[in-house]
ROSE-4610 file (N, C-alpha, C; in Angstrom, 1 decimal, always signed):
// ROSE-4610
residu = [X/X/X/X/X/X/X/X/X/X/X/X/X/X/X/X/X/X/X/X/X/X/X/X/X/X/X/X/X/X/X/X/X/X/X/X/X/X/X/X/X/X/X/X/X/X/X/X/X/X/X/X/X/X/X/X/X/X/X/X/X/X/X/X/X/X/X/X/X/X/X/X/X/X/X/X/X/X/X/X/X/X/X/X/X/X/X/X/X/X/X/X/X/X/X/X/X/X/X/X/X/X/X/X/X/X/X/X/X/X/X/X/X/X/X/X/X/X/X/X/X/X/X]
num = [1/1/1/2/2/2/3/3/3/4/4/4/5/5/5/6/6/6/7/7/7/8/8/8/9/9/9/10/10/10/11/11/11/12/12/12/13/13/13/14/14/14/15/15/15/16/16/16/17/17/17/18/18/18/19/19/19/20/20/20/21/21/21/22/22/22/23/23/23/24/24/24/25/25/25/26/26/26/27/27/27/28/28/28/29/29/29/30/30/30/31/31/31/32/32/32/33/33/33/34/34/34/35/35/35/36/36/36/37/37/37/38/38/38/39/39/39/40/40/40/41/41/41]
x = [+2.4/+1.1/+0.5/+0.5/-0.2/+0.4/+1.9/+2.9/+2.5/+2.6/+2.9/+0.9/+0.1/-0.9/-0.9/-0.4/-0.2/+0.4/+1.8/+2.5/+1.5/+0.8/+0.3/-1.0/-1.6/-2.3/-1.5/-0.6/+0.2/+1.1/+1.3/+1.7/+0.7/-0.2/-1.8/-1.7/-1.7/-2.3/-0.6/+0.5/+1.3/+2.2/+1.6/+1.5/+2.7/+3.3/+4.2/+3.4/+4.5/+3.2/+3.1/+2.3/+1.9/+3.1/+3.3/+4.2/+5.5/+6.0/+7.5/+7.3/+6.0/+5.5/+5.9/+5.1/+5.1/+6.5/+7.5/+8.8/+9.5/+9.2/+9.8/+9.7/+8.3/+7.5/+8.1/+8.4/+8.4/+9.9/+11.1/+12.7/+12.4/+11.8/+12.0/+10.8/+10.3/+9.6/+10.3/+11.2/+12.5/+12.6/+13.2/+13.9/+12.8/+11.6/+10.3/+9.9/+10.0/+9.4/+10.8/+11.7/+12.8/+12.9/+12.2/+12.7/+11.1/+10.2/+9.5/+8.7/+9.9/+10.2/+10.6/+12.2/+13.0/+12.4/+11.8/+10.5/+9.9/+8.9/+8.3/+8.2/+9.7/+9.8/+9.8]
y = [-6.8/-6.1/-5.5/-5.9/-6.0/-5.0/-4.8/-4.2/-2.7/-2.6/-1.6/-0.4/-1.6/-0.6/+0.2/-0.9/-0.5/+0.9/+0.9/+1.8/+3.2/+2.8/+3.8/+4.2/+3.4/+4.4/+5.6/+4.6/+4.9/+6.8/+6.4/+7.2/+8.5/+8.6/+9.5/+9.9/+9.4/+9.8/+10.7/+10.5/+11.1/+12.1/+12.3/+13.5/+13.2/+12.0/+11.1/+11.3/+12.0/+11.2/+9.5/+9.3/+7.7/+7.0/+7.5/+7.0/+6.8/+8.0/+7.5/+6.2/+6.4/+5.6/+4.0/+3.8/+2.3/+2.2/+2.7/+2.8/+2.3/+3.0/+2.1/+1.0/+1.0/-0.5/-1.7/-1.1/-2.1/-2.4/-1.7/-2.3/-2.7/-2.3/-2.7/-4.6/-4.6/-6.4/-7.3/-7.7/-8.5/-9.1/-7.3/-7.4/-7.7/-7.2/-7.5/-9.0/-9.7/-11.0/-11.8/-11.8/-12.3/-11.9/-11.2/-10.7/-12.1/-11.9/-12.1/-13.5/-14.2/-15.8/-16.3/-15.5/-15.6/-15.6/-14.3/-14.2/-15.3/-15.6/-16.7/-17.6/-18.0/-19.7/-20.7]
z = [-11.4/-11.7/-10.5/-9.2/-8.3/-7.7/-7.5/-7.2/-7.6/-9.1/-9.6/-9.3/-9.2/-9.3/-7.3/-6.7/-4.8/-5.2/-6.2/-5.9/-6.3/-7.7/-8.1/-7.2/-6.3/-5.5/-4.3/-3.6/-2.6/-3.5/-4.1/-5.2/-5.1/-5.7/-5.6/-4.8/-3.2/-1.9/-1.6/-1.8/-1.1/-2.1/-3.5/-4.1/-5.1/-5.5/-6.5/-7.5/-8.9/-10.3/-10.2/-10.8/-10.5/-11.6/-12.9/-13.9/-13.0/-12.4/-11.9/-10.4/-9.9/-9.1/-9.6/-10.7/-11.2/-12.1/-12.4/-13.0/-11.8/-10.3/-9.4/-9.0/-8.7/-8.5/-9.5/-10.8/-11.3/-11.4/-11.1/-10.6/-9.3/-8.6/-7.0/-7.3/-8.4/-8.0/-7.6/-8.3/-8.1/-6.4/-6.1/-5.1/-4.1/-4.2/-3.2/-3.4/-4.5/-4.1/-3.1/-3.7/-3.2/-1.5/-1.2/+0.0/+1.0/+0.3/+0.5/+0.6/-0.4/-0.5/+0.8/+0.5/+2.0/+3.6/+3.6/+4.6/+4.9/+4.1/+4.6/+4.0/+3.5/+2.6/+4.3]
């Protein structure tokens, strides 16, 4: 959830529709928490 709205501002500001914004956001979650377990487990 948190993911997909970041993407949709970041999205806005660098001229991305926001819908294909959060379609990415939301395949790329996965791989972003996992990364981010790893990181700082």
């Amino acid at each position: 959830m948190l993911t997909g709205r970041v993407a949709e501002s970041l999205a806005g500001r660098m001229g991305i529709d926001p819908a294909t914004a959060s379609t990415v956001a939301a395949a790329a979650t996965p791989y972003i928490v996992a990364f981010l377990k790893e990181k700082f487990a």
